[in-house]
N, C-alpha and C positions, 0 to 999 in steps of 0.2 A: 504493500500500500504506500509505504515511504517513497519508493520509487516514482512514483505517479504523480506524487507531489513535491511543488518547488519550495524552496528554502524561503519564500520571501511570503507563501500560504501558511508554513507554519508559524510564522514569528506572529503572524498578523490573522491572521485568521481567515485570510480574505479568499478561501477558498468556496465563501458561502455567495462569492459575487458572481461565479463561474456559474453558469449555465450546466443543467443539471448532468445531459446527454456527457459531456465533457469532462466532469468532474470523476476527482477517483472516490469511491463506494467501499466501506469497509464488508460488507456483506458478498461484492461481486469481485474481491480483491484475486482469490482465487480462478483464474479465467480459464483453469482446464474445465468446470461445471458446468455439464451439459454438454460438453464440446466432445466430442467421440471419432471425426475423424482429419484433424487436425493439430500437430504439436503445439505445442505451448511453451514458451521460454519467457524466462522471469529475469530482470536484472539483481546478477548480486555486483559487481563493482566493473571497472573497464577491461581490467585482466580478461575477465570471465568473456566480454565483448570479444577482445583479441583474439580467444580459443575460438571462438565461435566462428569470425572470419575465415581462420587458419583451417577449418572444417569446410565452411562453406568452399575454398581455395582447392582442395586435396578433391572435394566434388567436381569440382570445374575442373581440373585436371582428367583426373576419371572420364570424365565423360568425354574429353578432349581426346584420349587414350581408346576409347572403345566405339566412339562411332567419328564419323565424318562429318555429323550435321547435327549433335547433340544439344539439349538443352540441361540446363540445370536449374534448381527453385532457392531461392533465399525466402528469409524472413526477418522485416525490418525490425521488428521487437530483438534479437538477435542479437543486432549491432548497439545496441545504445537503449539509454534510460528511457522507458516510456512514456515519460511526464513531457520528455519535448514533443512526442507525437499527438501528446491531447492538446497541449496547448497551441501547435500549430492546425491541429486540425480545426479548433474552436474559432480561431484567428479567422481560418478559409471560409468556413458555417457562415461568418459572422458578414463576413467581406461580399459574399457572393447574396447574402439575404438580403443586405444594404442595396445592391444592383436592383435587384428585385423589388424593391419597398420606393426607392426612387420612378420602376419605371411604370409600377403601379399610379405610383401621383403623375405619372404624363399619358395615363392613358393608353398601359400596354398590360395591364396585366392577366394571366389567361393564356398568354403568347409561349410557344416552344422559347426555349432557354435563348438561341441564335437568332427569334426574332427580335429580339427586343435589343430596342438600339434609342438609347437615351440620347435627346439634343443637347451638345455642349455647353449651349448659354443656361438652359434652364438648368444643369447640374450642377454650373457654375454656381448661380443663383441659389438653388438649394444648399449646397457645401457653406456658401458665405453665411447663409441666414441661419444655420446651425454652429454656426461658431466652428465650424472644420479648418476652412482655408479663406481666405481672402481671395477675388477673382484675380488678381497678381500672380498670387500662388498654384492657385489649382491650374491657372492659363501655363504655369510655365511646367507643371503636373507632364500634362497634355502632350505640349508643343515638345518637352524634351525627350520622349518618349514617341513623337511621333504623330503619336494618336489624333485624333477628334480634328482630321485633317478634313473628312468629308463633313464636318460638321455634328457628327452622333460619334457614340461611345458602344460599341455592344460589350458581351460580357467577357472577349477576350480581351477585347482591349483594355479593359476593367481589372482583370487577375492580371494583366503585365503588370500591374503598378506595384502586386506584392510577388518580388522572386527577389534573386541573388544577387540581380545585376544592379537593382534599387533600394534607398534608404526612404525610399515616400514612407513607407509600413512604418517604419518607426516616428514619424511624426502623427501620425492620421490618430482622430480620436473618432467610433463610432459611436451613435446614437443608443440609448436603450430603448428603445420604443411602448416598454412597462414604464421606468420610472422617468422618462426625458431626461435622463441624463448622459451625458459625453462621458464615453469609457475610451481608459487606453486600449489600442488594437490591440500590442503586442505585452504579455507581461514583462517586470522585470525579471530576467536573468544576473543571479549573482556569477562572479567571472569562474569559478567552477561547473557551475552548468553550463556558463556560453562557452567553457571547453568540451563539454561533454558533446554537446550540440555538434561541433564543428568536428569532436573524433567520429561520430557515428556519422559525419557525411563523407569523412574521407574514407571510411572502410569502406562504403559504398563504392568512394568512386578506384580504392584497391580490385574490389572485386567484377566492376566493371571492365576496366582497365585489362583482367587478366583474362576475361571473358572474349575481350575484344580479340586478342592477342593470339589467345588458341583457336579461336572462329565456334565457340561456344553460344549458344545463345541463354539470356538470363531470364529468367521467370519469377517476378518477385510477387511473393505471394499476398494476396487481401488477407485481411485479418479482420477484426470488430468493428463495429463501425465509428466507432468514435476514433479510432485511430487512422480510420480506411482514409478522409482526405491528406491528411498529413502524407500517406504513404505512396496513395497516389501522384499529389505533387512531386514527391521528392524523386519516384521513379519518373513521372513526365520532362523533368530536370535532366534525367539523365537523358532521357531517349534524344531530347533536344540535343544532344553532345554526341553522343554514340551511334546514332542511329542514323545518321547523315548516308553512309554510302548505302547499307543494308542494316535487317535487322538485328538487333543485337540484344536489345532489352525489352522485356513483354512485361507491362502490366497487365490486373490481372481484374475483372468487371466482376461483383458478385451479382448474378441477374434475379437474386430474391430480394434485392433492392427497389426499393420504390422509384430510387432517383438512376439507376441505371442506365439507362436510355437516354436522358441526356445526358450525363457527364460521357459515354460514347459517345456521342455524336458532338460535344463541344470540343474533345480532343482529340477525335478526326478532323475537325476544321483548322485546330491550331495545326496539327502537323500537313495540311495543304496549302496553309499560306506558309509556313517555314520552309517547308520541303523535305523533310524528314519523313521517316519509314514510320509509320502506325502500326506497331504490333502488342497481341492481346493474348492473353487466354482468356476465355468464358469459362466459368461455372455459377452453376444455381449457389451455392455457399454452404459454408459449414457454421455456422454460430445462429441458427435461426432461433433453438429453444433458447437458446441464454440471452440472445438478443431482444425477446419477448416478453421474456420475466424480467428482465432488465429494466427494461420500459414502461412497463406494467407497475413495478414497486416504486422506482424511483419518480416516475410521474412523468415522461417525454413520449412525445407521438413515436409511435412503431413504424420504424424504418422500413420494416420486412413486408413485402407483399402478403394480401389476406390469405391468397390461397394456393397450394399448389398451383394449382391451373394458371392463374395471373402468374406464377414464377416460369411457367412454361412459354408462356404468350410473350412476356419482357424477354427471356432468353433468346426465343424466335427473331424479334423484334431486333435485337442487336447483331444477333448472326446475322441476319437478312440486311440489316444496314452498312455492315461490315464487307461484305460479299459482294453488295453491288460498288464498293467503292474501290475493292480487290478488281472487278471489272471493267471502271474509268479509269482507274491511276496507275493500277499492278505497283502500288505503292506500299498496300497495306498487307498483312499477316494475322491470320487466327489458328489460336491452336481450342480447338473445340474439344474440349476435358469431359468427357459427357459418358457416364453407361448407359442413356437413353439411348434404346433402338430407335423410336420418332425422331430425336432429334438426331440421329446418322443419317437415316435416311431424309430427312429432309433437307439437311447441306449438301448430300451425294444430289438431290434432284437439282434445289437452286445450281447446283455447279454447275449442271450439266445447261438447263437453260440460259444461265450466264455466259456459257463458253469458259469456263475455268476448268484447265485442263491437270489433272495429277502432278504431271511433272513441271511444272511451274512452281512447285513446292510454295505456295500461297497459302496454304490452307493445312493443315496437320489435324491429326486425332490422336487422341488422347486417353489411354484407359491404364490402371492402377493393377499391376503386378498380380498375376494369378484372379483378376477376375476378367468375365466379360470375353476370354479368347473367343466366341462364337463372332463377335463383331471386332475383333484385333487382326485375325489372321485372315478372313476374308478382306477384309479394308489393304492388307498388303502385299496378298496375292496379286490384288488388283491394281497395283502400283500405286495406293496411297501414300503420304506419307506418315506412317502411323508410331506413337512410339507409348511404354511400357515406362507408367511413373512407381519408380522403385524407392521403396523404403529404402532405408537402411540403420545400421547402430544394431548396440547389443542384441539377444535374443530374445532378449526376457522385458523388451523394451517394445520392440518390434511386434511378435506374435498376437499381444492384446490389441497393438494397435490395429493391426490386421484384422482382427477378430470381430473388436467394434466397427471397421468401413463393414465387414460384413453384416452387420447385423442393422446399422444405419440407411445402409442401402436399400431402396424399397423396391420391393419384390424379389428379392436376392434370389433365393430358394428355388421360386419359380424361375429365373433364367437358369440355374446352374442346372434345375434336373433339364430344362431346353436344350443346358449345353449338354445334358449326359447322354439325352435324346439322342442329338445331332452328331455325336461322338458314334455312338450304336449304328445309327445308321449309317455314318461311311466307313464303321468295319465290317458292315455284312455287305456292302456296297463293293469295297476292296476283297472283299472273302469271298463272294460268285464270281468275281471278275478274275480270279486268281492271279491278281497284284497287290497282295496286302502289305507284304515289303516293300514295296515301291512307293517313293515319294513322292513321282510323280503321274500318276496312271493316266 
């Protein structure tokens, strides 16, 4: 729980100003509960960080060593203190609802995330009259950055103002829209955490860096959601860097998100005006129960779509946006992580109506060691490009893990006896045919 919170929440208590989704919770301090088919890693000090790397590092290797076109998965909990991930996530919530609350008062709200494009003067306007910036200030905001050249602001041009190459974030105060009052963006960091902060982006960019080097690609993994903007920021950071010639870094969309669909689709747009490679994994997610109870106790709207089915439909919804843009640009990459038979075969058909051809290796599948071969080995007979997400570590670490994706997995039972089916019948298929040793009859 220490972990989670900054040095300047305990002195002062002001951890009761933080917004609850963001805040750390003595009851949910524990983040393996509920969670069944996803590791969990806790910070105990920066050492422990460095091991962690040094692991992640021996993976990328591995995998560099055993295939030609390998991917490998991090976890940014992993690299560093988790309190910088809530707080910079809190920061992005806060930054991006501010867009939204502005473009409401001009008469857009309602609008997909990329339509809404605020006029300069009246944000100007709004910014002075809230005690933000002076039109001086916010003009030279703008103009130094480029932006609000056509006259509007949309929401990229909005999140440029908070990254790495800007010091705006650290002036800006936002509105609370409960109590009217101007909050700092960003909190203080005591100069121990702004080192902690600054080692866990250079491990990043170690393991980027070694990624790039072997022709590895990286797959950083979603995690909770109070953590999820943080994380995604910091890998879209990377990809901006890395991902210039080809792909190299995937983030990673959990489609039992409500907000899934846009935040795809806002950073496919960034990376068609940069020029950089769009690459993803899809999965439905792993923290649905705990993210429920979560939300449910502590009092914040539930993130997680209502129903299966809607996690089915948002999933669809982001392959099929992904796919056709794999179609215009041959820019973008997904590795579709899925044991849905539905959803194989429905990227096998869009592809085929697309004109997206296997060996264009644009598109990957994705299934979890020892399950699901009835849709692995057909997908690479067929010249997919399909690959086999392997555990690894002790065995007594491992086997539960295994145990619980099977047991999480809905309908497990029924595909495996399908697979034992499907197995039977091409040994009696191979046993009339008198090729049963033959691999390939």
């Amino acid at each position: 729980l220490s972990s989670c919170t900054s040095a300047a929440e305990k002195e002062t208590g002001g951890a009761e100003q933080r917004e609850k989704q963001y805040r750390a919770h003595r009851e949910f301090a524990d983040r393996r509960n509920r969670v069944v088919s996803a590791r969990t890693y806790f910070y105990a000090d920066e050492a422990k960080c460095d091991q962690h790397m040094e692991t992640f590092l021996r993976c990328i290797d591995a995998s560099s060593g055993s295939s030609e076109d390998g991917f490998s998965a991090i976890k940014l909990t992993a690299l560093g203190r988790p309190q910088f991930l809530l707080q910079f996530s809190e920061v992005l919530v806060k930054w991006r609802r501010f867009f939204h609350q502005m473009a409401a008062e001009q008469g857009q709200g309602g609008r997909a995330a990329l339509e809404m494009k605020l006029e300069v003067e009246k944000l100007q306007e709004a910014l002075s009259n809230l005690g933000i910036a002076t039109k001086a200030e916010s003009q030279d905001w703008f103009m130094g950055e480029n932006l609000g050249v056509s006259g509007t602001v949309d929401l990229l041009d909005w999140n440029s103002l908070i990254d790495s190459r800007t010091k705006i974030s650290k002036l800006l105060l936002i509105p609370n829209m409960k109590t009217r009052q101007l909050e700092p963006l960003l909190s203080h960091f005591t100069e121990e955490e702004d080192l902690q902060m600054k080692r866990m982006l250079q491990r990043m960019d170690v393991l980027a860096k070694r990624a790039t080097e072997t022709g590895v690609r990286l797959m950083v993994d979603a995690e909770q959601s109070y953590f999820q903007p943080a994380i995604s920021r910091l890998t879209l950071e990377m990809q901006r860097r890395f991902n210039r010639e080809r792909a190299i870094i995937f983030n990673t969309y959990q489609c039992y998100l409500k907000e899934a669909y846009d935040n795809v689709t806002v950073d496919v747009e960034l990376s068609r005006r940069e020029g950089w490679h769009f690459s993803t994994k899809l999965v439905r997610g792993a923290y649905m129960e705990q993210e429920r109870e979560r939300a449910a106790k502590i009092g914040y709207e539930d993130p997680i779509n209502p129903t299966y089915e809607k996690t089915n439909e948002m999933y669809h919804r982001c392959l099929d946006y992904i796919l056709e843009e794999i179609k215009h640009s041959r820019k973008a990459n997904v590795m579709v992580a899925s044991h849905n038979e539905d959803t194989i075969k429905f990227t096998l058909r869009r592809m085929m109506e697309l004109g997206i051809h296997p060996s264009e290796k644009k598109v990957y599948f994705g299934q979890l060691l020892g399950m699901c071969d009835q849709i692995t080995f057909p997908l690479g007979q067929a010249g997919f490009p399909v690959y086999k997400y392997v555990p690894y570590g002790p065995v007594d670490e491992v086997l539960p893990y295994l145990s619980r994706r099977a047991q999480e997995n809905r309908g497990f039972m029924q595909r495996a006896n399908r697979e034992r089916d499907l197995l039977w019948r091409e040994f009696k298929r191979r046993l009339f045919a008198g090729t049963i040793f033959s691999p390939n009859p």
